[in-house]
PDB file of N, CA, C and O in Angstrom:
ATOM      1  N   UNK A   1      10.635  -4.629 -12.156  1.00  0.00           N
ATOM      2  CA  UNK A   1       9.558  -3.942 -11.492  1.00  0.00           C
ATOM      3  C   UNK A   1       8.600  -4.983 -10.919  1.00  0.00           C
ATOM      4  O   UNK A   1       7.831  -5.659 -11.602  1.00  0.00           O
ATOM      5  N   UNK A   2       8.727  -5.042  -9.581  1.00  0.00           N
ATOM      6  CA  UNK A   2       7.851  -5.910  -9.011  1.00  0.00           C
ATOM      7  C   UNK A   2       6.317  -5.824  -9.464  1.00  0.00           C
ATOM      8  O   UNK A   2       5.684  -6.731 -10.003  1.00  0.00           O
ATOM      9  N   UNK A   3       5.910  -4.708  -9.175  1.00  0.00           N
ATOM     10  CA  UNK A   3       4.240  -4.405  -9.378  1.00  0.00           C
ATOM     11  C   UNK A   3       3.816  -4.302 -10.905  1.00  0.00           C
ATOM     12  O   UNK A   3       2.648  -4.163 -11.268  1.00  0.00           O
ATOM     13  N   UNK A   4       5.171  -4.409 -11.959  1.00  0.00           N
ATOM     14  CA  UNK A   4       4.726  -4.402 -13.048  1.00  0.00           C
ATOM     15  C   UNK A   4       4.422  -2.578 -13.809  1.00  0.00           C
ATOM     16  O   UNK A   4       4.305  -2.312 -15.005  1.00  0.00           O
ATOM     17  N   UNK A   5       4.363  -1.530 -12.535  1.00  0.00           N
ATOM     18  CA  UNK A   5       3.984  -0.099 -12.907  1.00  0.00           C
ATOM     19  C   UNK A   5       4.855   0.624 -12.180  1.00  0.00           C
ATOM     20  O   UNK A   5       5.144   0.458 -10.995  1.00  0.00           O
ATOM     21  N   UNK A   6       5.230   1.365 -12.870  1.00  0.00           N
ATOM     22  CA  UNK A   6       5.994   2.889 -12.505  1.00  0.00           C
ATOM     23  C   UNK A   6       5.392   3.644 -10.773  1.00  0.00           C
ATOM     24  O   UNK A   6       4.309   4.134 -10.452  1.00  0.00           O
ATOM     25  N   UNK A   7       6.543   3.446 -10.074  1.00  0.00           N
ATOM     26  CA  UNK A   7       6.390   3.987  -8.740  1.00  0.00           C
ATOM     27  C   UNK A   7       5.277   5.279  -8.435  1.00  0.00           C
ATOM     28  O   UNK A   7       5.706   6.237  -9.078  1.00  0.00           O
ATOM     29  N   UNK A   8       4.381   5.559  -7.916  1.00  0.00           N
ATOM     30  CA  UNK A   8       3.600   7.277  -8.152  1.00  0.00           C
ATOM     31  C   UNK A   8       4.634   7.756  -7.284  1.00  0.00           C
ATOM     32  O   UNK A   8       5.626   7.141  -6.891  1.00  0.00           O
ATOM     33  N   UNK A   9       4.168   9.305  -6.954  1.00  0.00           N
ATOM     34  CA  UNK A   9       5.196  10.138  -6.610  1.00  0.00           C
ATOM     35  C   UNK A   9       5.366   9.473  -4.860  1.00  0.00           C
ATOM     36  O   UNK A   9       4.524   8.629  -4.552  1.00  0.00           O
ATOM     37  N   UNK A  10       6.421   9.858  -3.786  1.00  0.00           N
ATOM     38  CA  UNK A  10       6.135   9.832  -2.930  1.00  0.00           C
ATOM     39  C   UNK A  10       6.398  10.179  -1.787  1.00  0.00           C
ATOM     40  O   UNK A  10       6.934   9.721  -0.778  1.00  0.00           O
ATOM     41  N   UNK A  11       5.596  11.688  -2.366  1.00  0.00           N
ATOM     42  CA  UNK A  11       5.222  12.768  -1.506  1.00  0.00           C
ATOM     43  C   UNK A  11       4.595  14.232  -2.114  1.00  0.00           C
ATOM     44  O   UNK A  11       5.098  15.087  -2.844  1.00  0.00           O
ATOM     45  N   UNK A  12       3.837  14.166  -1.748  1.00  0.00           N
ATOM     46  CA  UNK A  12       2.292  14.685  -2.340  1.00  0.00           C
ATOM     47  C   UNK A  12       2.565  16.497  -2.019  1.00  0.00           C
ATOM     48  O   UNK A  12       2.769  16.893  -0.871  1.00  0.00           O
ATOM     49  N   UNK A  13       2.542  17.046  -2.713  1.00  0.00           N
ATOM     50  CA  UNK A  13       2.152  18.347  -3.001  1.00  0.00           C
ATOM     51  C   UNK A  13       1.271  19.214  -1.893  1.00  0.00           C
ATOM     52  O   UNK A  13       0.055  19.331  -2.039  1.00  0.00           O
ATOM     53  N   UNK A  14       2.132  19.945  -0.527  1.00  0.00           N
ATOM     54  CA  UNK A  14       0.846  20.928   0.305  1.00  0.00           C
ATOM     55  C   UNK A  14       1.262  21.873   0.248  1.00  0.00           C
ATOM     56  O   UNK A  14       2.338  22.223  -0.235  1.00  0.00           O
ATOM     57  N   UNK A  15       0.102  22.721   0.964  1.00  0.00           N
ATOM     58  CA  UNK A  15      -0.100  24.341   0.614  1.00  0.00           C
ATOM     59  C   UNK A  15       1.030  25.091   1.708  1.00  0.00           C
ATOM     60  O   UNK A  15       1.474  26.211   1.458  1.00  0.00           O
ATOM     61  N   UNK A  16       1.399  24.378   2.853  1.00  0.00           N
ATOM     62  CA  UNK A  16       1.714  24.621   3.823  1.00  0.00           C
ATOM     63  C   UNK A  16       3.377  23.615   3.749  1.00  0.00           C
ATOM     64  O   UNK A  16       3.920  23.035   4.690  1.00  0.00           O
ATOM     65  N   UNK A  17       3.762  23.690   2.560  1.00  0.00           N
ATOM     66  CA  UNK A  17       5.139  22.870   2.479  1.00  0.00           C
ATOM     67  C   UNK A  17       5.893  21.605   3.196  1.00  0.00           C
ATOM     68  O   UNK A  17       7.090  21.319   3.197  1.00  0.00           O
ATOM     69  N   UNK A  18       4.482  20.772   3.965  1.00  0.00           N
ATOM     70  CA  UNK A  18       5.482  19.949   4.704  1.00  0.00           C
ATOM     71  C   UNK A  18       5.666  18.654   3.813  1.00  0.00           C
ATOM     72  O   UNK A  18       4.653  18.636   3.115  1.00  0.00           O
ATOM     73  N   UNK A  19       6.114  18.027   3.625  1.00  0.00           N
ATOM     74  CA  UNK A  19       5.974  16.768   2.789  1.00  0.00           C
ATOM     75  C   UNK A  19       5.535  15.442   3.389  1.00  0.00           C
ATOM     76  O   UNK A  19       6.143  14.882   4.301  1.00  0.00           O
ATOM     77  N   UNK A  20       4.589  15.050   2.890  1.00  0.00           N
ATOM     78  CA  UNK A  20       3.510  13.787   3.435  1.00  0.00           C
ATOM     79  C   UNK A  20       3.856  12.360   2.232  1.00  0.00           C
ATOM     80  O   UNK A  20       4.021  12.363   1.012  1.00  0.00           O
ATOM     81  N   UNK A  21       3.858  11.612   2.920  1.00  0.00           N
ATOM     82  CA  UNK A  21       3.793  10.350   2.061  1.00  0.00           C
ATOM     83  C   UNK A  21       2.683   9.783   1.452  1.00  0.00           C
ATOM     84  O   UNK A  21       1.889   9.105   2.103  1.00  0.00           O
ATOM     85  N   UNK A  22       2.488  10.099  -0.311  1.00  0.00           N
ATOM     86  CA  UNK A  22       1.198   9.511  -0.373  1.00  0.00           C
ATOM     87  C   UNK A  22       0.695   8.546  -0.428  1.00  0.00           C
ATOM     88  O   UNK A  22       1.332   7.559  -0.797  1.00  0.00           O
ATOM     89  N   UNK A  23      -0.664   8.455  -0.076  1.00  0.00           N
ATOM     90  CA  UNK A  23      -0.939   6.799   0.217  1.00  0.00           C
ATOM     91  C   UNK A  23      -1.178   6.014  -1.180  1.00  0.00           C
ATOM     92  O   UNK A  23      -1.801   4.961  -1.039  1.00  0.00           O
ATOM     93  N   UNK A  24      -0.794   6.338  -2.503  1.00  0.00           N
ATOM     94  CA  UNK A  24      -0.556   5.692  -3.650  1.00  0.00           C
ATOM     95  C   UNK A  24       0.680   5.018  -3.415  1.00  0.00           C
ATOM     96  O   UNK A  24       0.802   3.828  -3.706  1.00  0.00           O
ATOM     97  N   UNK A  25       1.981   5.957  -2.707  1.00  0.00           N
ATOM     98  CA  UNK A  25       2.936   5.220  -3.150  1.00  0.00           C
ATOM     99  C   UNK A  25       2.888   4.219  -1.559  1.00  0.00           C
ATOM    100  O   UNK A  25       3.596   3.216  -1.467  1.00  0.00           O
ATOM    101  N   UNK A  26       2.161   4.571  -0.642  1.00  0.00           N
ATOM    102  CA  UNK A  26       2.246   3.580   0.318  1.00  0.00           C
ATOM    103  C   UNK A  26       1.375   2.166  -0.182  1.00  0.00           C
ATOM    104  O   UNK A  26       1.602   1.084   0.360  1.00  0.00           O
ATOM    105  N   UNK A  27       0.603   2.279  -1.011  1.00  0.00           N
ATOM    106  CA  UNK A  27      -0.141   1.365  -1.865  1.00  0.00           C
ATOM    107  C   UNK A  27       0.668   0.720  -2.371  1.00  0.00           C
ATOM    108  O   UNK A  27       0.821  -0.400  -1.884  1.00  0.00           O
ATOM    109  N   UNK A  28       1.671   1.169  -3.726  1.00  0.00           N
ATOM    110  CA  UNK A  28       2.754   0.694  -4.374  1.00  0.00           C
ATOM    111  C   UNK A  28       3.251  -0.382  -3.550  1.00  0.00           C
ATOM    112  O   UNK A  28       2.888  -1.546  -3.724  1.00  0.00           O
ATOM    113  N   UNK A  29       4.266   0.056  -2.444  1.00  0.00           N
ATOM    114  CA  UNK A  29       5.095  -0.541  -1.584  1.00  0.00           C
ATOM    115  C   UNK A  29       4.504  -1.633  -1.079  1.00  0.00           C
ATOM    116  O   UNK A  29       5.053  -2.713  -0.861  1.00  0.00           O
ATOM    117  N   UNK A  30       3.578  -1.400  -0.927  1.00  0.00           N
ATOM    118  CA  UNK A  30       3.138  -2.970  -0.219  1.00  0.00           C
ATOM    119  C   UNK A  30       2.379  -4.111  -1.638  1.00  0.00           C
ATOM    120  O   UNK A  30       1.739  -5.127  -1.369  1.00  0.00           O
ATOM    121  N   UNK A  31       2.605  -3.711  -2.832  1.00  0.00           N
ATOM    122  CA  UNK A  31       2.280  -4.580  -3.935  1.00  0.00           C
ATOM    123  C   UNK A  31       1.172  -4.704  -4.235  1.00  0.00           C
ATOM    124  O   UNK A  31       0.962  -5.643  -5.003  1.00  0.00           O
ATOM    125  N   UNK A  32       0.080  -3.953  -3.849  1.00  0.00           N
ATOM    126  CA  UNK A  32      -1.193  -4.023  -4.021  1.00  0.00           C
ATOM    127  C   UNK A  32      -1.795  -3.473  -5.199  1.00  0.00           C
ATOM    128  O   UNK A  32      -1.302  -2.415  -5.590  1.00  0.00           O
ATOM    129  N   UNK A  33      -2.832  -3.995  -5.908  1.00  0.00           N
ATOM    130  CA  UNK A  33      -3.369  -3.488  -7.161  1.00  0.00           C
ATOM    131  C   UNK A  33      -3.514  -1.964  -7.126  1.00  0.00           C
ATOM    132  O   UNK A  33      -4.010  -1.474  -6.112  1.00  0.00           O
ATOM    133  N   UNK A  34      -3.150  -1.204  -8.080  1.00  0.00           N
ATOM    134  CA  UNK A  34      -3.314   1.039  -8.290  1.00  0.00           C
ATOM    135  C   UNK A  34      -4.959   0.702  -7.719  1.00  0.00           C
ATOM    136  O   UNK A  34      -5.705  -0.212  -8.070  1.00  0.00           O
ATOM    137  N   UNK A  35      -5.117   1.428  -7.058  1.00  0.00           N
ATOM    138  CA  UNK A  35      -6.694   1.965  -5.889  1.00  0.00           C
ATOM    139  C   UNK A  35      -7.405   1.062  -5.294  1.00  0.00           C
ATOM    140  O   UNK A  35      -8.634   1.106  -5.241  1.00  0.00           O
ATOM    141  N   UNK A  36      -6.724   0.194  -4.813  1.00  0.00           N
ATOM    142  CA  UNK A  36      -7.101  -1.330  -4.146  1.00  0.00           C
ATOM    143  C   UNK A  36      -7.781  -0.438  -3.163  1.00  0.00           C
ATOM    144  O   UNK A  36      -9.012  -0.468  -3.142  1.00  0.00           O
ATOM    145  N   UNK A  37      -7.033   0.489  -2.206  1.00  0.00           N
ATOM    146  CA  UNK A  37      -7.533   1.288  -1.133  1.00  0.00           C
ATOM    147  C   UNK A  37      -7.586   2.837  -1.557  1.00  0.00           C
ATOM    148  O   UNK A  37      -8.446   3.644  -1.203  1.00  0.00           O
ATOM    149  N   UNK A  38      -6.810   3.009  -2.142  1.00  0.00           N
ATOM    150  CA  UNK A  38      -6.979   4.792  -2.521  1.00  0.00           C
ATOM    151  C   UNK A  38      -7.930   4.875  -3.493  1.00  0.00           C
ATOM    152  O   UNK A  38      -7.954   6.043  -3.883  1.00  0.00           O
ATOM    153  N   UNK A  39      -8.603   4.308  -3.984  1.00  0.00           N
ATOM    154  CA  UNK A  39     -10.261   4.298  -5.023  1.00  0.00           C
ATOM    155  C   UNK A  39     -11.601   4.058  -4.126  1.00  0.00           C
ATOM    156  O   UNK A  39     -12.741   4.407  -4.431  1.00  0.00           O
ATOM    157  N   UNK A  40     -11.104   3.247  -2.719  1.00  0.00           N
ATOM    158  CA  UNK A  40     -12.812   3.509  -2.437  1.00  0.00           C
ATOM    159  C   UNK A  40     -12.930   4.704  -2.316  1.00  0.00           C
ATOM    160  O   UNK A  40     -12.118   5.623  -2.424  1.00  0.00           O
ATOM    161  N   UNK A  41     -14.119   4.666  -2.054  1.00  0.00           N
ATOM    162  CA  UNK A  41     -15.214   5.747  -2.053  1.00  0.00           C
ATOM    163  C   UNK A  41     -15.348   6.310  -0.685  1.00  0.00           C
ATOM    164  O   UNK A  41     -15.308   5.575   0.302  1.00  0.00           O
ATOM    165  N   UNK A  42     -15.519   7.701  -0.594  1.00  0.00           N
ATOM    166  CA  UNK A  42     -15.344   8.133   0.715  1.00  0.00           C
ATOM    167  C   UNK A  42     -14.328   8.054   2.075  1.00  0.00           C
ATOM    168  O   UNK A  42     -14.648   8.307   3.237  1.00  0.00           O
ATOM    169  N   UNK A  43     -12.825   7.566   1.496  1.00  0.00           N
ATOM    170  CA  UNK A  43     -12.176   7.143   2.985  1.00  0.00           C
ATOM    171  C   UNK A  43     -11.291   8.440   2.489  1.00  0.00           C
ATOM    172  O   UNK A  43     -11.045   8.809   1.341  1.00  0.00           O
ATOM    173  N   UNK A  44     -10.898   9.003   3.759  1.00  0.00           N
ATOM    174  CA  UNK A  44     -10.388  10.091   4.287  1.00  0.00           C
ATOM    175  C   UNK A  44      -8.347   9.707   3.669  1.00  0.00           C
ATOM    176  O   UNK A  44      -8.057   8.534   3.434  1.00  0.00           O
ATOM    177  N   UNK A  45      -7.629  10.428   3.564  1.00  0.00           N
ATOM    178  CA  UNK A  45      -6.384  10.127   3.728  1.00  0.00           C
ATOM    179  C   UNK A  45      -5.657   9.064   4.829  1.00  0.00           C
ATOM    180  O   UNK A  45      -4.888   8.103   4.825  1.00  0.00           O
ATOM    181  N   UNK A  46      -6.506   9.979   5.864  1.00  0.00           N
ATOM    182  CA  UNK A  46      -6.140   9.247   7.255  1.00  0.00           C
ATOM    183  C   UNK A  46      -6.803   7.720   7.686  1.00  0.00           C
ATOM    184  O   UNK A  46      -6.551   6.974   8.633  1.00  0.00           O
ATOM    185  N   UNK A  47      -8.009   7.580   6.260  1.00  0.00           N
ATOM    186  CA  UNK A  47      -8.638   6.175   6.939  1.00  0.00           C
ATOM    187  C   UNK A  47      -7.566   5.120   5.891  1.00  0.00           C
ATOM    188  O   UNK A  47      -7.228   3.943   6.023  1.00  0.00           O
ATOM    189  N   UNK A  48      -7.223   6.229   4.761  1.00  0.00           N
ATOM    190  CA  UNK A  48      -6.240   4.737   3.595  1.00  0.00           C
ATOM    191  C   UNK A  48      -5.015   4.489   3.951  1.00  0.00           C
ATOM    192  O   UNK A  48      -4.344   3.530   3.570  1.00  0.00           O
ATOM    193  N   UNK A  49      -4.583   5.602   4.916  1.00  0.00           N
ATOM    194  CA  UNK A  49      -3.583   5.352   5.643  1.00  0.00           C
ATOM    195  C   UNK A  49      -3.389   4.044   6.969  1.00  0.00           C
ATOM    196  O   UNK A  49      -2.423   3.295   7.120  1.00  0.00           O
ATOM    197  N   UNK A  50      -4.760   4.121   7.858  1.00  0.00           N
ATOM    198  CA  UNK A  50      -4.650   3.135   8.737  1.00  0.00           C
ATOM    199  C   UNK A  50      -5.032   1.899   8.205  1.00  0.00           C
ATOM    200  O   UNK A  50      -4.538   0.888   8.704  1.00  0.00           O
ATOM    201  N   UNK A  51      -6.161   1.761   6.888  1.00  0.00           N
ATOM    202  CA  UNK A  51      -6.069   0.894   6.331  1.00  0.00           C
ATOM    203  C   UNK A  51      -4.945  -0.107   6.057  1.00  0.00           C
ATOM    204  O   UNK A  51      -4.855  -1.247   6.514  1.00  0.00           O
ATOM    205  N   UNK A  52      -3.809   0.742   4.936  1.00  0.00           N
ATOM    206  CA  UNK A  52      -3.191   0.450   4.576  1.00  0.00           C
ATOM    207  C   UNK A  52      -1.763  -0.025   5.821  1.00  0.00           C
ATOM    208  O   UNK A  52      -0.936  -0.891   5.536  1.00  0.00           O
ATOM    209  N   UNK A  53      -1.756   0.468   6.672  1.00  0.00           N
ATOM    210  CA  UNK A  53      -1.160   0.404   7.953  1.00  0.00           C
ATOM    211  C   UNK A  53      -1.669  -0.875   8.851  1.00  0.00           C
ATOM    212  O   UNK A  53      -1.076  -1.305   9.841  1.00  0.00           O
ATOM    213  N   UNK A  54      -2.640  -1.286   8.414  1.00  0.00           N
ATOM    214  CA  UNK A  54      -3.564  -2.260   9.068  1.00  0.00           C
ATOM    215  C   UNK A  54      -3.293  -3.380   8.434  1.00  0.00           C
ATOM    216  O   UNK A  54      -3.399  -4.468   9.000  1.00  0.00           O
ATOM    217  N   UNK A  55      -2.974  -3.274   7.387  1.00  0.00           N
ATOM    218  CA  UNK A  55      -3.062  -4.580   6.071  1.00  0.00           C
ATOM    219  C   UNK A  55      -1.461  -5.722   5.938  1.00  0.00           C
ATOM    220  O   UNK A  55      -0.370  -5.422   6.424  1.00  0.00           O
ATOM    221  N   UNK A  56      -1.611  -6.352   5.556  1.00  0.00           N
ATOM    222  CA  UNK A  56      -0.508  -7.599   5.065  1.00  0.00           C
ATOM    223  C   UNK A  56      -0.138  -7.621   4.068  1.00  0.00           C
ATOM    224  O   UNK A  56      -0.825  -7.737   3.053  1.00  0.00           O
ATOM    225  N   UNK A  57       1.603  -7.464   4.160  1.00  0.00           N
ATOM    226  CA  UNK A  57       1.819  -7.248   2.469  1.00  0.00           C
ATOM    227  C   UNK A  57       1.357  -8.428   1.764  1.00  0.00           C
ATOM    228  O   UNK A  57       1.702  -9.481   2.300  1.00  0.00           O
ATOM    229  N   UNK A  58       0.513  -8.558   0.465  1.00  0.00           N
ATOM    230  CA  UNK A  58       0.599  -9.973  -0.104  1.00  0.00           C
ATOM    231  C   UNK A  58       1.541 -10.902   0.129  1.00  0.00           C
ATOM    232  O   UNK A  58       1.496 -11.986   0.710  1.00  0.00           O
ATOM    233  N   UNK A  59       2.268 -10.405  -0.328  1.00  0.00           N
ATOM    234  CA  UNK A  59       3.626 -11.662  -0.675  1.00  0.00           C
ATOM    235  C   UNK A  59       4.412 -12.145   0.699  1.00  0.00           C
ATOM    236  O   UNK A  59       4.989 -13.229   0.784  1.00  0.00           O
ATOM    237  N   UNK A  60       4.334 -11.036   1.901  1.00  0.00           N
ATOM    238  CA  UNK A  60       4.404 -11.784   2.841  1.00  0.00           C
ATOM    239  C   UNK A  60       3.413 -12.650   3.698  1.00  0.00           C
ATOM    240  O   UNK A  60       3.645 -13.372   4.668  1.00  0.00           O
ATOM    241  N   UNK A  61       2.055 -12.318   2.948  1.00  0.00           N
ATOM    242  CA  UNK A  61       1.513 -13.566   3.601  1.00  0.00           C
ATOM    243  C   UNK A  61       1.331 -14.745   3.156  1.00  0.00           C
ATOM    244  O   UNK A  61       1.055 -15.708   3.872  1.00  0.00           O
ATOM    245  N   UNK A  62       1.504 -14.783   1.627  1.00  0.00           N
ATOM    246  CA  UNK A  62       2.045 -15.806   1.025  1.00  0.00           C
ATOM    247  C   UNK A  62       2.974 -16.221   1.107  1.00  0.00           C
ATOM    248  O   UNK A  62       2.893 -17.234   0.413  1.00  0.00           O
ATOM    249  N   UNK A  63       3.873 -16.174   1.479  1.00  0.00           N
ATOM    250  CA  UNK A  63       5.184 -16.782   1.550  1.00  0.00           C
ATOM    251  C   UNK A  63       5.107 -17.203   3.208  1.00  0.00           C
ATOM    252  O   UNK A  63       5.740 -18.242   3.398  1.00  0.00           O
ATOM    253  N   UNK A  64       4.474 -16.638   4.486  1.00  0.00           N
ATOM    254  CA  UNK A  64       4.117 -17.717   5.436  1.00  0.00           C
ATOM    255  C   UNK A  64       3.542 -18.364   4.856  1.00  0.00           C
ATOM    256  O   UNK A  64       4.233 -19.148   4.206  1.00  0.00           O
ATOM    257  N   UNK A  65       2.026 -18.508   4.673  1.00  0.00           N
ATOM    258  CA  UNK A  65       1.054 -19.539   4.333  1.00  0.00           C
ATOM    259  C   UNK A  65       1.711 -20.653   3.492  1.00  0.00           C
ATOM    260  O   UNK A  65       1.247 -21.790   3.577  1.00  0.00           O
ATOM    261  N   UNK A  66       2.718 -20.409   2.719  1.00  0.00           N
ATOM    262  CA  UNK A  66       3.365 -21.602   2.347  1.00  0.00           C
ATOM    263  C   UNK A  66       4.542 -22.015   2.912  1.00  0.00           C
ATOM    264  O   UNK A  66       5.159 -22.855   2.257  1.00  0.00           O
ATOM    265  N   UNK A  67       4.916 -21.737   3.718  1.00  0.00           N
ATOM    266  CA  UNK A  67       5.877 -22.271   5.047  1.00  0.00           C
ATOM    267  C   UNK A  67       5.084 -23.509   5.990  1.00  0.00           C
ATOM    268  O   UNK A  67       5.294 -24.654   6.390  1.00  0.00           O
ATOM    269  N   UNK A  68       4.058 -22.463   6.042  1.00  0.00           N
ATOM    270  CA  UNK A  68       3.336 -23.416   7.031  1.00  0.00           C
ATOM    271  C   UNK A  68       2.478 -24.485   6.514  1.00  0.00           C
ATOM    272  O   UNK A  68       2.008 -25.400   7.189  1.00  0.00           O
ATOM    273  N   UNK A  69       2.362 -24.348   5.621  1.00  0.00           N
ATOM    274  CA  UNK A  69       1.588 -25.706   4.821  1.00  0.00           C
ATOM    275  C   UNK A  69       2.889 -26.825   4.212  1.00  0.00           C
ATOM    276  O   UNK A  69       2.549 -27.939   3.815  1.00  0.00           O
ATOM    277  N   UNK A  70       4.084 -26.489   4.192  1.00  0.00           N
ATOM    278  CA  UNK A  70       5.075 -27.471   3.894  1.00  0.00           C
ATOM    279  C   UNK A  70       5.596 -28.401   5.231  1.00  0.00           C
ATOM    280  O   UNK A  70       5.941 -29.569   5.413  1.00  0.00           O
ATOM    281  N   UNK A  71       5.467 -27.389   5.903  1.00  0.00           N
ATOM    282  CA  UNK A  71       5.459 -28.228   7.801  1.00  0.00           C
ATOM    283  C   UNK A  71       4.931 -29.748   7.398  1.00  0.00           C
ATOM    284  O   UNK A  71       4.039 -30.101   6.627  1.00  0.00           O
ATOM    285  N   UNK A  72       5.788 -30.458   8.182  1.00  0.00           N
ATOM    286  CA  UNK A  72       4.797 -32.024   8.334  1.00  0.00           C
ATOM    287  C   UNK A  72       4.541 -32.372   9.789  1.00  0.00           C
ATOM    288  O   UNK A  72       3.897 -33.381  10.079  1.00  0.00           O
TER     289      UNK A  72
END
């Protein structure tokens, strides 16, 4: 287990049956600490979504940043 924790579900429960991806497990996937973005305060589904849509997986930006620092 990469993240160390049990996957959350992923796809969230609506009234209207369509199935949505939740942004916990879009959290998960990209390796980020449980409510790095789905715990602030006040952001909409749709803002932890572009957030999270916006963001760099850790480990792939670590793994450039140390590419490019081994360069001579």
């Amino acid at each position: 287990m990469l993240t160390g924790r049990t996957p959350p579900p992923i796809v969230g429960d609506r009234a209207d049956y369509r199935a949505e991806t939740t942004t916990e497990f879009v959290e998960w996937m990209m390796g980020l600490p449980e409510g790095w973005v789905t715990d602030v305060p006040g952001l909409s589904r749709n803002q932890q979504l572009k957030a999270l849509g916006n963001g760099v997986v850790p480990q792939a930006a670590a793994t450039a940043l140390q590419d490019l620092l081994t360069r001579t």
